[in-house]
N, CA, C and O atoms as CSV, one atom per row, in Angstrom:
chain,resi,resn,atom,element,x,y,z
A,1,UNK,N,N,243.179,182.274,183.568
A,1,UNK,CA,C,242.572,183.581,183.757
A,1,UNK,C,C,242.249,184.187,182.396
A,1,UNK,O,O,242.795,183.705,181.404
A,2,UNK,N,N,241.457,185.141,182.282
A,2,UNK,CA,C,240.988,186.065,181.382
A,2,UNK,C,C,242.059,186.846,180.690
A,2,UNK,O,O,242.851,187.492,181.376
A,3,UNK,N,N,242.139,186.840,179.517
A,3,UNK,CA,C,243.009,187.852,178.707
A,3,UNK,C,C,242.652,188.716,178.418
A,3,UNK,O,O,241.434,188.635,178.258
A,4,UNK,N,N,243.278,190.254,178.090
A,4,UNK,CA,C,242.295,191.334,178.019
A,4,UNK,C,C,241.973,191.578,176.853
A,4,UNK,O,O,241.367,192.623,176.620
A,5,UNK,N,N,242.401,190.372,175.462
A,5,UNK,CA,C,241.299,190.067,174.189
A,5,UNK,C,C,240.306,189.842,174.638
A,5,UNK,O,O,239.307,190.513,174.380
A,6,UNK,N,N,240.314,188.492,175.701
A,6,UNK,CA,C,238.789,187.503,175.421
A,6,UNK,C,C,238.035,188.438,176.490
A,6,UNK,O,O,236.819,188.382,176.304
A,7,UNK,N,N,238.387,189.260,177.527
A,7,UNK,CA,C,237.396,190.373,178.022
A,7,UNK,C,C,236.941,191.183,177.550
A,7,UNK,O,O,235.820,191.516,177.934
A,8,UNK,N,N,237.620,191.935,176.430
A,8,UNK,CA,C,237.465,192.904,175.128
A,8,UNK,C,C,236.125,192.079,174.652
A,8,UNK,O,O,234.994,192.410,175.008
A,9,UNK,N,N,236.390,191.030,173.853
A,9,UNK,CA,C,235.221,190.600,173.035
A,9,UNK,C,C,233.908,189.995,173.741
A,9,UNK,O,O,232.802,189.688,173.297
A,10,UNK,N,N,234.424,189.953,174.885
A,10,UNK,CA,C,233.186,189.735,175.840
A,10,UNK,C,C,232.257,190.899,176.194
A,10,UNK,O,O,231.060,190.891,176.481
A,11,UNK,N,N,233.296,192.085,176.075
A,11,UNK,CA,C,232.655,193.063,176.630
A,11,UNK,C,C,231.657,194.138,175.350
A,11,UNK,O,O,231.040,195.191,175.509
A,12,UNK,N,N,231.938,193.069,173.828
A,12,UNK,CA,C,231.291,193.756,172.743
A,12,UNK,C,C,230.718,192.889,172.222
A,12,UNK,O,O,230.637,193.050,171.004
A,13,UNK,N,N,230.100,191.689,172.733
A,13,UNK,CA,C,229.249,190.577,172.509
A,13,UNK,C,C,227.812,191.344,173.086
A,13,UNK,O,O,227.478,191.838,174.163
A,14,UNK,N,N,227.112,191.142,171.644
A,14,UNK,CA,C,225.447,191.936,172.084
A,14,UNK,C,C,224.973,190.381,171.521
A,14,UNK,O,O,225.477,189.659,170.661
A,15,UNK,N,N,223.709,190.192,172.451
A,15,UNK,CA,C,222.783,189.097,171.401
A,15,UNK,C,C,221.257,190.407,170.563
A,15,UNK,O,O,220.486,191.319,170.862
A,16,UNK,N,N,221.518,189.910,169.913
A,16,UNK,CA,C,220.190,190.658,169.015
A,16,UNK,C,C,218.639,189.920,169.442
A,16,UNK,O,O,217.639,190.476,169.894
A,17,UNK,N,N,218.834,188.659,169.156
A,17,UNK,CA,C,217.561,187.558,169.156
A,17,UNK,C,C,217.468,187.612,171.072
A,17,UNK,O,O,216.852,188.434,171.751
A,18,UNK,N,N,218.202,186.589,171.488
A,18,UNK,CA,C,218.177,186.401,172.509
A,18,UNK,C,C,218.805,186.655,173.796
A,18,UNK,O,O,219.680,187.484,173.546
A,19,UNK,N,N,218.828,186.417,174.908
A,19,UNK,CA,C,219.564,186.642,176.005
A,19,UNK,C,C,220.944,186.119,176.280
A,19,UNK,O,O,221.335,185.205,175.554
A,20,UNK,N,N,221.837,186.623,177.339
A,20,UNK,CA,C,223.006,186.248,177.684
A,20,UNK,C,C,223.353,186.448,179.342
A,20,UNK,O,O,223.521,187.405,180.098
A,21,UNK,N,N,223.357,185.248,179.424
A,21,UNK,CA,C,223.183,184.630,181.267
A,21,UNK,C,C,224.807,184.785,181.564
A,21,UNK,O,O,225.731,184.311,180.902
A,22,UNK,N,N,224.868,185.604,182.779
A,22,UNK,CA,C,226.549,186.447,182.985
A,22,UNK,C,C,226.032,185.243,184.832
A,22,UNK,O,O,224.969,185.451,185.418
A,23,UNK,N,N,226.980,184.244,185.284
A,23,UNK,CA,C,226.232,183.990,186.504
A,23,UNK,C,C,228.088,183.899,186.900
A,23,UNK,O,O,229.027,183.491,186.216
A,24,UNK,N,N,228.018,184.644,188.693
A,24,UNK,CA,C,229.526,184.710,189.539
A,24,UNK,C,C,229.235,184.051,190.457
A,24,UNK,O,O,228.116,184.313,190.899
A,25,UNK,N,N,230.090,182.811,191.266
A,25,UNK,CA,C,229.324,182.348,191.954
A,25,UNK,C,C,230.944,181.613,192.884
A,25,UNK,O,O,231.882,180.873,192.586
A,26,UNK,N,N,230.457,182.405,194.128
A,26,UNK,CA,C,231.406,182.160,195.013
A,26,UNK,C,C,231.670,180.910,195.800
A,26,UNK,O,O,231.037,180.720,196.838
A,27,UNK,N,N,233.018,179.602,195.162
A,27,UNK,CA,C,232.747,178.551,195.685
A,27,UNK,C,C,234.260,177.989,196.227
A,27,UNK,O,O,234.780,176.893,196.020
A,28,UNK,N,N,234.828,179.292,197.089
A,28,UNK,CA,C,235.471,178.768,198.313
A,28,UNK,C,C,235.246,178.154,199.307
A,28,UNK,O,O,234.288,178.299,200.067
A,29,UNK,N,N,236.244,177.303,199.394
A,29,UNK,CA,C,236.004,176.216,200.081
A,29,UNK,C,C,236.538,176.511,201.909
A,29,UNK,O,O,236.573,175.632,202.770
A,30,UNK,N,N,236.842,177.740,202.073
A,30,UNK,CA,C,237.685,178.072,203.265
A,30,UNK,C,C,235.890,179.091,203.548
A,30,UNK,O,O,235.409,178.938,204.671
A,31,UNK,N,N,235.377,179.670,202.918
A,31,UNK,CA,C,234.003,180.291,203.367
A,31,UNK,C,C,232.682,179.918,203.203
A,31,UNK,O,O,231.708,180.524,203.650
A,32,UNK,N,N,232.677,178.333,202.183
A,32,UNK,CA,C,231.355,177.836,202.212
A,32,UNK,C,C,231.664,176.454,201.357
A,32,UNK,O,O,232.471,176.397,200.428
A,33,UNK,N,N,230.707,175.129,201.946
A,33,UNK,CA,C,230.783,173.968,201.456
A,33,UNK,C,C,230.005,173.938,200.032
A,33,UNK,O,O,229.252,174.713,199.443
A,34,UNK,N,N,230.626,172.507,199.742
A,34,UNK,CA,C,229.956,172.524,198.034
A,34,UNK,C,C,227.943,172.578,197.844
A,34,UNK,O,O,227.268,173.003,196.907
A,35,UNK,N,N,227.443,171.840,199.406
A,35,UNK,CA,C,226.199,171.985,199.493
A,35,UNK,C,C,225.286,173.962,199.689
A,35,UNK,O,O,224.213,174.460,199.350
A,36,UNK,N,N,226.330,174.354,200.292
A,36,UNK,CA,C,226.077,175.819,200.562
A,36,UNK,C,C,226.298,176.641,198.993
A,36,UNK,O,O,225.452,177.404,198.528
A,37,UNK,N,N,227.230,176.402,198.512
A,37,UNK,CA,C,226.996,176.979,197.155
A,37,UNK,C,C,226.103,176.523,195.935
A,37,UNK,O,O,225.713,177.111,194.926
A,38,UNK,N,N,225.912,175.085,196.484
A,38,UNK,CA,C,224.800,174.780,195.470
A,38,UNK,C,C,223.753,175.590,195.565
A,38,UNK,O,O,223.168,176.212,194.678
A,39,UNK,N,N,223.515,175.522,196.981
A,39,UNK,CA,C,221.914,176.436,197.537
A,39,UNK,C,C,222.208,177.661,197.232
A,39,UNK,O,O,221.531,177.914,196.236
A,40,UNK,N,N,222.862,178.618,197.530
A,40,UNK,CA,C,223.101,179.466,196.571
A,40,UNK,C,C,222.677,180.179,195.107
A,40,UNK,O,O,222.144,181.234,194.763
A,41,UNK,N,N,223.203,179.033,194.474
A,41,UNK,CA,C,222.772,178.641,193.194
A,41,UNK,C,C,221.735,179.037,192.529
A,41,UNK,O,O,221.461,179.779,191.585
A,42,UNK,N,N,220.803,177.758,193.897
A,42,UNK,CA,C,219.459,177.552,193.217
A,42,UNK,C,C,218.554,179.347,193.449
A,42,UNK,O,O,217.852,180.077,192.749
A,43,UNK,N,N,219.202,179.374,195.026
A,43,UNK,CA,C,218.105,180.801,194.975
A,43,UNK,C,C,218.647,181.788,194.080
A,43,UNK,O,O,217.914,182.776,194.143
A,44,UNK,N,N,219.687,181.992,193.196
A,44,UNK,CA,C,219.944,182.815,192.665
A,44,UNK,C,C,219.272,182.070,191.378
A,44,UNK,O,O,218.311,182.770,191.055
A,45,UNK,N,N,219.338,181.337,190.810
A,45,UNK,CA,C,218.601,181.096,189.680
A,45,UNK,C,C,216.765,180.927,190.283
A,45,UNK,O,O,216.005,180.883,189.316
A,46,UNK,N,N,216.322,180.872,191.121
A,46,UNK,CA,C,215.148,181.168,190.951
A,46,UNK,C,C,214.672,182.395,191.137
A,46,UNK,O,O,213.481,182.597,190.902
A,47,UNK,N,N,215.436,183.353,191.554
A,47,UNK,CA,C,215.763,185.145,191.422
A,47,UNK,C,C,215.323,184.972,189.900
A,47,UNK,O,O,214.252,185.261,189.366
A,48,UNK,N,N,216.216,184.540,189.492
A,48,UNK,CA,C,216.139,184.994,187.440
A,48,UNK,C,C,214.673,184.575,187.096
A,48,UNK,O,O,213.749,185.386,187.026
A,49,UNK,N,N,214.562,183.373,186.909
A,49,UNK,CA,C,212.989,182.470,187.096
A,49,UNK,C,C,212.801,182.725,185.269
A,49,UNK,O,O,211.672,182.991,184.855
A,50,UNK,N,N,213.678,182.645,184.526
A,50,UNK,CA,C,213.915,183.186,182.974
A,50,UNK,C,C,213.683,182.045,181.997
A,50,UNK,O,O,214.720,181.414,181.792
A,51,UNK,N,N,212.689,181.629,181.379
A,51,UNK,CA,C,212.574,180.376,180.646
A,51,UNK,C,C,213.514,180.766,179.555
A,51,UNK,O,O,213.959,179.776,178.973
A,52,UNK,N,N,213.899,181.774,179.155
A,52,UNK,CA,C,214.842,182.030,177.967
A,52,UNK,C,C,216.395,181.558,178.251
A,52,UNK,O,O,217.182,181.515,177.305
A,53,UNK,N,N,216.789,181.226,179.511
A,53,UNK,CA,C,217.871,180.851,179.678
A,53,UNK,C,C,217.823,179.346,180.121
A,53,UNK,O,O,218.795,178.978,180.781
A,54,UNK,N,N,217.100,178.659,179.929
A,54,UNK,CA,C,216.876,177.330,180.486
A,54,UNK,C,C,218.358,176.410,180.170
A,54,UNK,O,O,219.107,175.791,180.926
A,55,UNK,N,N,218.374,176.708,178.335
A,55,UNK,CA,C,219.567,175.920,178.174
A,55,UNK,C,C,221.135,176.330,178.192
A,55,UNK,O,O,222.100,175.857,177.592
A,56,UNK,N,N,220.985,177.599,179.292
A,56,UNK,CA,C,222.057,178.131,179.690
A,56,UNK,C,C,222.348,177.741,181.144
A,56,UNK,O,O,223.451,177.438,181.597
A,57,UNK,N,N,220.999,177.806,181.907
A,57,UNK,CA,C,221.265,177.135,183.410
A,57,UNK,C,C,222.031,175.599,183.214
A,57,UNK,O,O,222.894,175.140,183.962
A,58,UNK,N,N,221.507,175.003,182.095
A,58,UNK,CA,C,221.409,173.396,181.936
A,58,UNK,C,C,223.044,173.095,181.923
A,58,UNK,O,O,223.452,172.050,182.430
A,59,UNK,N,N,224.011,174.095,181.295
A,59,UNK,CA,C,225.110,174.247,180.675
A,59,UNK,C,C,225.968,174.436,182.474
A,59,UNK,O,O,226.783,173.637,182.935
A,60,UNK,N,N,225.611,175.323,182.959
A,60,UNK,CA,C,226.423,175.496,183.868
A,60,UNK,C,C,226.309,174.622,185.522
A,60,UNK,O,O,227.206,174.502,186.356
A,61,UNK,N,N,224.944,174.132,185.581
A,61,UNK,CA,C,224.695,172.440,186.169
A,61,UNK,C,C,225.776,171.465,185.827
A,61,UNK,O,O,226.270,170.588,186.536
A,62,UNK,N,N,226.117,171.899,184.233
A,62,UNK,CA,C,226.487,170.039,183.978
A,62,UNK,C,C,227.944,170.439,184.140
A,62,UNK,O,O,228.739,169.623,184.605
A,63,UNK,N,N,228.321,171.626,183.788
A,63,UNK,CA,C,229.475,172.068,183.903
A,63,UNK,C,C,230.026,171.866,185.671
A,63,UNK,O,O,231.102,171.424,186.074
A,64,UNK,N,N,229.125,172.252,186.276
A,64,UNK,CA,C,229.596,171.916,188.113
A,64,UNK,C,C,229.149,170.383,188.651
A,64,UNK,O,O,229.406,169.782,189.694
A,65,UNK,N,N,228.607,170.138,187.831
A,65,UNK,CA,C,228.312,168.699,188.023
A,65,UNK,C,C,229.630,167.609,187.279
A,65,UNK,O,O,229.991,166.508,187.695
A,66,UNK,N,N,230.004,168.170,186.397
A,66,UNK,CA,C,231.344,167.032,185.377
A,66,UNK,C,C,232.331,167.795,185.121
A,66,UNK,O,O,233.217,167.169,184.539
A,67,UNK,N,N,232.521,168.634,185.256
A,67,UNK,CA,C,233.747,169.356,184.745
A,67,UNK,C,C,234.711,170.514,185.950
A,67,UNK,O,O,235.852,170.946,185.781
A,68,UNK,N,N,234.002,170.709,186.843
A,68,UNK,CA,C,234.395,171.593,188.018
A,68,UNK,C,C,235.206,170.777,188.971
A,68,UNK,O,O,234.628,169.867,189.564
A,69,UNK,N,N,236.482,170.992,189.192
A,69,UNK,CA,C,237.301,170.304,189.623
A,69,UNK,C,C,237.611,170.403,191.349
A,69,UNK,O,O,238.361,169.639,191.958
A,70,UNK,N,N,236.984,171.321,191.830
A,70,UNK,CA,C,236.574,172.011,192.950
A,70,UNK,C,C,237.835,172.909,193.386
A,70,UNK,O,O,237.387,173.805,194.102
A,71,UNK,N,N,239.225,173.036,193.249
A,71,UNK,CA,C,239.944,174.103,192.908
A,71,UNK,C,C,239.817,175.674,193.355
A,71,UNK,O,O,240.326,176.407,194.203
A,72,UNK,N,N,238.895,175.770,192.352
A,72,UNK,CA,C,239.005,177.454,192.370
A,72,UNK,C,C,237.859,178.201,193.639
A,72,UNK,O,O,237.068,177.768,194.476
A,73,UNK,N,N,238.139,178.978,193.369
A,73,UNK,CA,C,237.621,180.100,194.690
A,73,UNK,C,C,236.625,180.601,194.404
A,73,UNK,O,O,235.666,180.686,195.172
A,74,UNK,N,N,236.664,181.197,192.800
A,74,UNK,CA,C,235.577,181.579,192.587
A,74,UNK,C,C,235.114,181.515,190.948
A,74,UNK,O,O,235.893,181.939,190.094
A,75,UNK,N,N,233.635,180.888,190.532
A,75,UNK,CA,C,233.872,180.305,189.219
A,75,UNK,C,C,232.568,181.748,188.395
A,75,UNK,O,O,231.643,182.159,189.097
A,76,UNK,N,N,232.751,182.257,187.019
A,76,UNK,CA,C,232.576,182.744,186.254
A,76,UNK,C,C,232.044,182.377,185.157
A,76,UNK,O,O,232.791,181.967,184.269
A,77,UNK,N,N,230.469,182.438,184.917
A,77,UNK,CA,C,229.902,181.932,183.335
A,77,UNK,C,C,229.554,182.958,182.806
A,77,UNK,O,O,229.265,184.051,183.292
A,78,UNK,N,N,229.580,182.580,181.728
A,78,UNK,CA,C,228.856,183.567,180.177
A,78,UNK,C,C,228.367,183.018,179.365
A,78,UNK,O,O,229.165,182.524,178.568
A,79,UNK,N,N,226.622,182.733,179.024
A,79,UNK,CA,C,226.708,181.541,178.485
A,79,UNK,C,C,225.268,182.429,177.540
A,79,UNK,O,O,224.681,183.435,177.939
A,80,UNK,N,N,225.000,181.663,176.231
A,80,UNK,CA,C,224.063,182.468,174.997
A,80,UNK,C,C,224.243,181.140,174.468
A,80,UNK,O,O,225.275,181.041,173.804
A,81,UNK,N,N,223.525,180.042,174.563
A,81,UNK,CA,C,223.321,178.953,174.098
A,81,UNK,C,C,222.799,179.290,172.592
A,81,UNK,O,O,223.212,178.822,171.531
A,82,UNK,N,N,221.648,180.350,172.846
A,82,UNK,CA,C,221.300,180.283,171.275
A,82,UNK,C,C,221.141,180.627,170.153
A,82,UNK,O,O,220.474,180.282,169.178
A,83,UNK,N,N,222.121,181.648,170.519
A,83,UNK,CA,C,222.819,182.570,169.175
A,83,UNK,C,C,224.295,182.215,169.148
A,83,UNK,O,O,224.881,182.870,170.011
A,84,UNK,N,N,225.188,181.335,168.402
A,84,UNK,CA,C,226.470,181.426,168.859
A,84,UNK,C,C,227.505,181.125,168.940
A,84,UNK,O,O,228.599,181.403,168.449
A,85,UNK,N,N,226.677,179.894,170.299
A,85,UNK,CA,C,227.211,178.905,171.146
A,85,UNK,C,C,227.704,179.624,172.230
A,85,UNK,O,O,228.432,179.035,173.028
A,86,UNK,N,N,227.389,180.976,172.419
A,86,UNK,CA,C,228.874,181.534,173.319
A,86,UNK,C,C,228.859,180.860,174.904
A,86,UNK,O,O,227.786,180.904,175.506
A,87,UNK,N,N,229.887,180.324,175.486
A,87,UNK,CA,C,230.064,179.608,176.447
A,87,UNK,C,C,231.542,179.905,176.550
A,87,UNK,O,O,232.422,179.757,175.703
A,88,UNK,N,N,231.621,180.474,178.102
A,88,UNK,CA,C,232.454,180.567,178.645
A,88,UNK,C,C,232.856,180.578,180.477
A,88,UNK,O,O,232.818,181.504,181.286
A,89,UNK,N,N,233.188,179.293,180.618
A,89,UNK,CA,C,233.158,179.382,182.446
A,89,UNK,C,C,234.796,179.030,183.050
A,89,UNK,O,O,235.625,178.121,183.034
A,90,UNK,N,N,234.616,180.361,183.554
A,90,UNK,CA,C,236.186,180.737,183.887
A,90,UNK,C,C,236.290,180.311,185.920
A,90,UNK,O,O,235.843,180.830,186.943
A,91,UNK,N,N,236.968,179.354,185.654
A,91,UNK,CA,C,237.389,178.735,187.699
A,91,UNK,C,C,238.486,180.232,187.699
A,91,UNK,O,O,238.872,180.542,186.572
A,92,UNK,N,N,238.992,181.150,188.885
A,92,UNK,CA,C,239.493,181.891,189.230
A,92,UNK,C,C,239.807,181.776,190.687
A,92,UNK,O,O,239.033,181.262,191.494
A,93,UNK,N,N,240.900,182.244,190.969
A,93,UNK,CA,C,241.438,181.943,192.791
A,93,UNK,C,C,241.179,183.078,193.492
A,93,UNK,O,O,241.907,183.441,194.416
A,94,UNK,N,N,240.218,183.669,193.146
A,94,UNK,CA,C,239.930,184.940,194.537
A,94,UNK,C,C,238.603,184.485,194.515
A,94,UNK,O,O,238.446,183.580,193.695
A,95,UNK,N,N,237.686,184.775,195.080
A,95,UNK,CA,C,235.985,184.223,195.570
A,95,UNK,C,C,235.272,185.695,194.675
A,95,UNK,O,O,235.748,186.767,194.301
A,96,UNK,N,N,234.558,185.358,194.635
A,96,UNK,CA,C,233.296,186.982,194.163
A,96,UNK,C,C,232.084,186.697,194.516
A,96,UNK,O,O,231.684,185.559,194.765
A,97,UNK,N,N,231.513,187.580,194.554
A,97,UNK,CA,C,230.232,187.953,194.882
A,97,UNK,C,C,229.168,186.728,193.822
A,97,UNK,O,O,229.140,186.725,192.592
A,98,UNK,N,N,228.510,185.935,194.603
A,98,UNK,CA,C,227.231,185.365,194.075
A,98,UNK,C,C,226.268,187.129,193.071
A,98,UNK,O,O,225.908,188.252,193.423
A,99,UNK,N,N,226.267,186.466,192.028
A,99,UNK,CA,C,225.132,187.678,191.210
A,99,UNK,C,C,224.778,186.632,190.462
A,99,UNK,O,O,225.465,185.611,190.438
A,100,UNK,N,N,223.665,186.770,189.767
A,100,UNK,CA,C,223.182,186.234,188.345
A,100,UNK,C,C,222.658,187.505,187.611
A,100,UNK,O,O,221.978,188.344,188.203
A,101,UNK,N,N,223.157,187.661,185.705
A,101,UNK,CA,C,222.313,188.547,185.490
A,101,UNK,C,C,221.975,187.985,184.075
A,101,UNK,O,O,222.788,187.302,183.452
A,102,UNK,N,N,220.717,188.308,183.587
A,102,UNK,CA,C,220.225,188.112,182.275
A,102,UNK,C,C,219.846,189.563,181.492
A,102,UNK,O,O,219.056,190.431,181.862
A,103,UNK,N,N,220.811,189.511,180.103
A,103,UNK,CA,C,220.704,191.042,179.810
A,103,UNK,C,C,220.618,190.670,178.051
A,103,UNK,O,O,219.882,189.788,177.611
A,104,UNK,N,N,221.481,191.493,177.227
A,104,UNK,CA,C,221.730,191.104,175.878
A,104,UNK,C,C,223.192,191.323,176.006
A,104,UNK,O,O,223.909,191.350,175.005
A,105,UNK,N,N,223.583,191.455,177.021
A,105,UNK,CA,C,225.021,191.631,176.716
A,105,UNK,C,C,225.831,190.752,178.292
A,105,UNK,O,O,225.460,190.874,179.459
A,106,UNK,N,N,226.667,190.145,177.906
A,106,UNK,CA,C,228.066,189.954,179.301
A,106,UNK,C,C,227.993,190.855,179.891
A,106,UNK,O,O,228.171,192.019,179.531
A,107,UNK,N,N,227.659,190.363,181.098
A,107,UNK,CA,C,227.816,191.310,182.593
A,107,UNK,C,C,229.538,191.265,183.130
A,107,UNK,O,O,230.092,190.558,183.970
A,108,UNK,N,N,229.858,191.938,182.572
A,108,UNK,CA,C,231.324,191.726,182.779
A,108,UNK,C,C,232.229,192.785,183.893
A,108,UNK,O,O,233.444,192.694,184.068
A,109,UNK,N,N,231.444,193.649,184.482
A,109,UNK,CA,C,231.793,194.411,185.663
A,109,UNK,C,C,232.194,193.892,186.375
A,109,UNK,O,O,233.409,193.960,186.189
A,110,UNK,N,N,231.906,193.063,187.579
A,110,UNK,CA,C,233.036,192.220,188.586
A,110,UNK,C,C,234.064,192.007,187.914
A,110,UNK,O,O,235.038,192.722,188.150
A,111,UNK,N,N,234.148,191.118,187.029
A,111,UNK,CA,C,235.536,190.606,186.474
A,111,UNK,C,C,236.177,191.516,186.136
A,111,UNK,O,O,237.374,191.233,186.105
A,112,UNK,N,N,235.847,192.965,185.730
A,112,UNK,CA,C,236.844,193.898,185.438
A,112,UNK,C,C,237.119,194.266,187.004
A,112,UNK,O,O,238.230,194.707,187.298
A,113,UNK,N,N,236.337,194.129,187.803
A,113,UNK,CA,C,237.126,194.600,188.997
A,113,UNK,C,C,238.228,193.948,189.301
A,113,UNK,O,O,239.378,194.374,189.404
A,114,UNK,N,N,237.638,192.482,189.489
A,114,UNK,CA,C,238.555,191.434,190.290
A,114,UNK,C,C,239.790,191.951,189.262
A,114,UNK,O,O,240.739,192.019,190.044
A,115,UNK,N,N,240.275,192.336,187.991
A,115,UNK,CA,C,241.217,191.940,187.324
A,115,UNK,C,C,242.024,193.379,187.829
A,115,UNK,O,O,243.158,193.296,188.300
A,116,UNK,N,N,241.252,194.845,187.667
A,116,UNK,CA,C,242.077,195.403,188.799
A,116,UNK,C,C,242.572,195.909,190.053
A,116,UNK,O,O,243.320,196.833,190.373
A,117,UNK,N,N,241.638,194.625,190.933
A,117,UNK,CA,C,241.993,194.717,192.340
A,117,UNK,C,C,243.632,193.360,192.473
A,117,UNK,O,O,244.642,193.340,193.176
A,118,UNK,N,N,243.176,192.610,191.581
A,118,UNK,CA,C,244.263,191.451,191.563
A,118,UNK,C,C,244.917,191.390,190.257
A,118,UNK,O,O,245.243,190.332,189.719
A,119,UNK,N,N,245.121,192.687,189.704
A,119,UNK,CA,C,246.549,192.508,188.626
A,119,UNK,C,C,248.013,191.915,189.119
A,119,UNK,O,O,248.481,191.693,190.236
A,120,UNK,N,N,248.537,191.756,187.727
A,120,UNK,CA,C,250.155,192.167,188.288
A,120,UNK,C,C,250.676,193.017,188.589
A,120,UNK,O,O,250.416,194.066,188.000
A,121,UNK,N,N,251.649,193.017,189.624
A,121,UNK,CA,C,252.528,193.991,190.261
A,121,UNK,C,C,253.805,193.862,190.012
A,121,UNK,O,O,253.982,192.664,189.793
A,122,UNK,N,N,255.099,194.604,189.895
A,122,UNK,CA,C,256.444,194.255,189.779
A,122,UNK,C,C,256.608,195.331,191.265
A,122,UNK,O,O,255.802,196.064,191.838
A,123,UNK,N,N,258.268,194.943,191.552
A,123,UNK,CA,C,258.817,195.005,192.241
A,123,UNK,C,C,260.174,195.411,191.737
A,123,UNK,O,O,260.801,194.419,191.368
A,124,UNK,N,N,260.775,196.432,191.612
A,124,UNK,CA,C,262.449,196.381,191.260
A,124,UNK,C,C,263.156,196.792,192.287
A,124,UNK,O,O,262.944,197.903,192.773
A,125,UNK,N,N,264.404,195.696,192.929
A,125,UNK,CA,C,265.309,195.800,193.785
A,125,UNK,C,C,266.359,196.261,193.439
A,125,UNK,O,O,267.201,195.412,193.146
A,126,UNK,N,N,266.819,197.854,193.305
A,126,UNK,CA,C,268.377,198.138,192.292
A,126,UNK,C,C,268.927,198.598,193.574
A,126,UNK,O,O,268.523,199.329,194.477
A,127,UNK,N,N,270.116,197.835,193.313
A,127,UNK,CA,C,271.186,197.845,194.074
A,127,UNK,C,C,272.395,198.458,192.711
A,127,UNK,O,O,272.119,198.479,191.511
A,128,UNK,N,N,273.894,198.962,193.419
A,128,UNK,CA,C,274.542,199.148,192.635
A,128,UNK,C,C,275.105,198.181,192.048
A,128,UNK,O,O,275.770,198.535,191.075
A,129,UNK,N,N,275.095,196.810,192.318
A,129,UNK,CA,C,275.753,195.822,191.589
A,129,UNK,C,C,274.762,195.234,190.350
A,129,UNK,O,O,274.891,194.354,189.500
A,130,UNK,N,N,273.902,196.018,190.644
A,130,UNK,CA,C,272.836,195.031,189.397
A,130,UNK,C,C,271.298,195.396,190.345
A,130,UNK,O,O,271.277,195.926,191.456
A,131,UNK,N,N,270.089,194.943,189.540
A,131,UNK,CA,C,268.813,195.212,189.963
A,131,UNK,C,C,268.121,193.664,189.972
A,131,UNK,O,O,268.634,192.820,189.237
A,132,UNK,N,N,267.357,193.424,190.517
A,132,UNK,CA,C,266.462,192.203,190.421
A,132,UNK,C,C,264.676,192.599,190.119
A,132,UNK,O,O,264.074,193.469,190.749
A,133,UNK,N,N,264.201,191.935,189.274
A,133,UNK,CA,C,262.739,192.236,189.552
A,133,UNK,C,C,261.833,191.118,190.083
A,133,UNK,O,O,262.534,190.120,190.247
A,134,UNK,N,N,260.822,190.933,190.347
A,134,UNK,CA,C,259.949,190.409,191.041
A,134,UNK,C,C,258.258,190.582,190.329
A,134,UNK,O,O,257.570,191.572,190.578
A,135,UNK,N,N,257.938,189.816,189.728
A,135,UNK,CA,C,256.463,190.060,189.457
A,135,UNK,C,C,255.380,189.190,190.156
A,135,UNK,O,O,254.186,189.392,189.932
């Protein structure tokens, strides 16, 4: 998961030159098959239809094509191929909302949600013999 450094610096990453492709893309396996999220995908990247992100789409293809372990619920890119390198695709266990956005900056709103709809919680059980906690 996301640390609230690498969300910090995500969230003050500007590109000057070029664009930065923020894509959420919901690929639970209990609400849709791997063919249904592909399609997905595609209509959300032909929504964008952005020749400036070409070698950012290319990145997150090869990434669900070789590196996506099928796991997570719901997977997270950030990708600025060409100022950078910045690349970042985060697998996460709650699902989110399919979006794609192309801006100069990380679209980083969902993920601040998801992080405080699904923070940590504690729990303290005090009894007089002693307390227990629970996180």
């Amino acid at each position: 998961m996301l640390t609230a450094q690498e969300l910090q610096s995500l969230a003050e990453f500007e590109s000057q030159d070029s664009t930065v492709f923020s894509l959420y893309l919901n690929v639970d396996s209990t609400q849709r098959t791997k063919d249904e999220y592909r399609l997905s995908l595609r209509n959300l990247l032909r929504q964008i239809a952005d020749k400036r992100v070409a070698k950012d789409v290319q990145a997150v293809e090869r990434y669900l094509d070789l590196e996506y372990d099928g796991t997570a619920r719901g997977l997270i890119f950030f990708s600025c191929q060409d100022q950078g390198g910045l690349w970042k695709a985060l697998p996460i266990s709650v699902p989110v909302l399919d979006r794609a956005v192309v801006a100069r900056r990380p679209y980083v709103t969902p993920i601040q949600d998801v992080l405080d709809r699904y923070g940590r919680y504690a729990v303290v059980l005090v009894e007089r013999e002693g307390a227990r906690l629970f996180l």
